[in-house]
C-alpha positions as a Markdown table, in Angstrom:
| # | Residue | x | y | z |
|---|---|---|---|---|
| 1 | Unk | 127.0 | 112.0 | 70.9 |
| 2 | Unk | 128.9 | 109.1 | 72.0 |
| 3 | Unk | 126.9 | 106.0 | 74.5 |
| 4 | Unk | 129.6 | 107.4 | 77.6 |
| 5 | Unk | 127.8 | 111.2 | 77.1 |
| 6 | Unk | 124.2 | 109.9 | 77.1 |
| 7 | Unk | 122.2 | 110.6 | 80.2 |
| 8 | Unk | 120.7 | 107.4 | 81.1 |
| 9 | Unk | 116.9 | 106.9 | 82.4 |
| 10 | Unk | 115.9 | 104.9 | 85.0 |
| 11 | Unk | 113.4 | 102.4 | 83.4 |
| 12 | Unk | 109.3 | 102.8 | 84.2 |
| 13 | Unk | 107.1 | 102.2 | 84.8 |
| 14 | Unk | 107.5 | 104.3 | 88.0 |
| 15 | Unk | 105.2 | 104.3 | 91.2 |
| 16 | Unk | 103.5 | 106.9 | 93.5 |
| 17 | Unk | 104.1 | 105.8 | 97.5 |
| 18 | Unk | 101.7 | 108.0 | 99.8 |
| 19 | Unk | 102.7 | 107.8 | 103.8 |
| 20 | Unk | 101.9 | 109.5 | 107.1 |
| 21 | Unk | 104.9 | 110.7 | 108.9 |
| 22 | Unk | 104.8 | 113.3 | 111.6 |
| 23 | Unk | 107.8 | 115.0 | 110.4 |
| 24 | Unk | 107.1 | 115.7 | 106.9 |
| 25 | Unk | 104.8 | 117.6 | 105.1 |
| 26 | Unk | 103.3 | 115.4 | 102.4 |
| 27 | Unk | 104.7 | 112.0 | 102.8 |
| 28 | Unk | 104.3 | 111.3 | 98.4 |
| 29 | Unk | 107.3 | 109.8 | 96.7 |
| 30 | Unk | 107.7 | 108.8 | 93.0 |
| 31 | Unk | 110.0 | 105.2 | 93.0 |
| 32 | Unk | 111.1 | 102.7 | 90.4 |
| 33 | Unk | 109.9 | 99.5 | 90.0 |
| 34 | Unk | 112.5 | 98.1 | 91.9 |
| 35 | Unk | 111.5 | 100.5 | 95.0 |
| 36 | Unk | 114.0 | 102.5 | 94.4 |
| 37 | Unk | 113.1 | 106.4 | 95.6 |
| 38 | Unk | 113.7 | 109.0 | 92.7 |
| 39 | Unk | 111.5 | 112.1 | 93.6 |
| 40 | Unk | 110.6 | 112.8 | 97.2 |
| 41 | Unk | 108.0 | 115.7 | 98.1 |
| 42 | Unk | 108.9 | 115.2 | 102.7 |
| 43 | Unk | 109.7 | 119.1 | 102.8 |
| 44 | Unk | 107.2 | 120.7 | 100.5 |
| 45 | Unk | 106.1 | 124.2 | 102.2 |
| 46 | Unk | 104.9 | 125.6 | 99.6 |
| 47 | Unk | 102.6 | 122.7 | 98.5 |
| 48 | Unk | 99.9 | 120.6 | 100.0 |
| 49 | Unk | 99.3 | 116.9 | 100.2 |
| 50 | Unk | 97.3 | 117.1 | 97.3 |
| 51 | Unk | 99.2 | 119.1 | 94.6 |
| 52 | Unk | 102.7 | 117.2 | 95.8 |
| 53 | Unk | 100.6 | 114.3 | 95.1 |
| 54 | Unk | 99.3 | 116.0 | 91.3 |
| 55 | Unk | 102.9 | 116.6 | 90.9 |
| 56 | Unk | 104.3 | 113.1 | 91.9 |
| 57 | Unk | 102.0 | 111.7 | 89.0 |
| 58 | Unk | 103.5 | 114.3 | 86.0 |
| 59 | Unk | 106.7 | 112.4 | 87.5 |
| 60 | Unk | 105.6 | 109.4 | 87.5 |
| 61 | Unk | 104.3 | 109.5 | 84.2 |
| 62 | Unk | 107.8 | 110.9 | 82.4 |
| 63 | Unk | 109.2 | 107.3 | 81.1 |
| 64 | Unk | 105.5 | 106.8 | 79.4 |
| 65 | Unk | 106.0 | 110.8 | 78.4 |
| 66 | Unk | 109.3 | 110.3 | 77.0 |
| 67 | Unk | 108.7 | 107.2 | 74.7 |
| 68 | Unk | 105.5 | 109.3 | 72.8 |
| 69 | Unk | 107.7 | 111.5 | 72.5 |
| 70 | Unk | 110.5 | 109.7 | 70.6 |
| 71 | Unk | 108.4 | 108.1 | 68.8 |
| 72 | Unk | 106.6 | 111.6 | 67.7 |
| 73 | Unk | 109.5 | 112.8 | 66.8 |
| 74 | Unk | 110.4 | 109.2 | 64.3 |
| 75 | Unk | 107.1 | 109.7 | 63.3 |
| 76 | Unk | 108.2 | 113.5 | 61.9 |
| 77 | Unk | 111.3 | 111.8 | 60.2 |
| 78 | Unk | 109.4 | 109.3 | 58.1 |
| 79 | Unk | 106.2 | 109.9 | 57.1 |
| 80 | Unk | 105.2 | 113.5 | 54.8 |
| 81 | Unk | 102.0 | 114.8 | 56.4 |
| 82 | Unk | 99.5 | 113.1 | 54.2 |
| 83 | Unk | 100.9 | 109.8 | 53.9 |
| 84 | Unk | 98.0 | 107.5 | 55.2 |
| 85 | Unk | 100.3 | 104.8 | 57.0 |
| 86 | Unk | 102.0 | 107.7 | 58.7 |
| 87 | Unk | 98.4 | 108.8 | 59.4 |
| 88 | Unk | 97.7 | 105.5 | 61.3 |
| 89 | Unk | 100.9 | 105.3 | 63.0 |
| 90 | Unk | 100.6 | 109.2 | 64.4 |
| 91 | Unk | 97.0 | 108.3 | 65.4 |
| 92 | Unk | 98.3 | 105.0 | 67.5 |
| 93 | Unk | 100.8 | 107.7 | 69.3 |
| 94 | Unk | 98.2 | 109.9 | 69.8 |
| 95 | Unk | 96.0 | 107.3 | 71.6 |
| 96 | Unk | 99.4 | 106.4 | 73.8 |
| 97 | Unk | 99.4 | 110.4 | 74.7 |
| 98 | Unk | 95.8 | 110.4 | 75.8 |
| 99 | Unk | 95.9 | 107.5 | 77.5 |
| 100 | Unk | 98.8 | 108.9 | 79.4 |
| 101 | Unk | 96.7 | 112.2 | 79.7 |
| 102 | Unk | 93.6 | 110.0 | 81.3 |
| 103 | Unk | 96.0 | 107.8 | 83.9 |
| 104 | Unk | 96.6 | 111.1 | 85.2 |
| 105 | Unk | 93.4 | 112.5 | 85.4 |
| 106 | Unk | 91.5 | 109.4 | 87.1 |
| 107 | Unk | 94.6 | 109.2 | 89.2 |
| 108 | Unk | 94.2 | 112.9 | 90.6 |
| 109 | Unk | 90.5 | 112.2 | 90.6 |
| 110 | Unk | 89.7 | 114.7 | 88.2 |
| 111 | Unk | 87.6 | 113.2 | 85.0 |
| 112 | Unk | 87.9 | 116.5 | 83.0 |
């Protein structure tokens, strides 16, 4: 694939922005770190507050998602399954993943 047909990302780390407005729903958004807006959840009717919020945070998580995943999927391409330094560098991406898992959790206020 050639650089002018890869997608690009915007960089993380990306932030949740709760308001009150009278004319929307939910008032969540998931932004860069420059502010910029990149998921808005104003005209959710299907949703409450709370799961547009528990939504906003899978989205807001997807930069940190992404990287353990590329690195996962280096990690496949060179190590065999029972070499011990690829043993210690899957476990350091595993503890990336949870750690991921856990900012989502405390974030939604939900410890399990």
């Amino acid at each position: 694939m050639s650089n002018e047909n890869k997608p690009s990302y915007t960089p993380g780390p990306w932030k949740i922005t709760d308001w009150d407005d009278e004319c929307t729903c939910t008032g969540v958004s998931v932004s860069d770190s420059k502010g910029n807006m990149l998921c808005d959840f104003d005209e959710c009717h299907h949703f409450d507050r709370e799961e547009c919020r528990a939504n906003a945070m899978l989205i807001k998580e997807a930069p940190a998602m992404r990287s353990v995943l590329a690195k996962l999927l280096r990690w496949d391409r060179c190590f065999a399954i029972d070499d011990p330094k690829g043993l210690l560098v899957l476990d350091e991406i595993l503890k990336k993943a949870q750690k991921i898992i856990n900012a989502i959790r405390i974030e939604n206020g939900n410890n399990n």
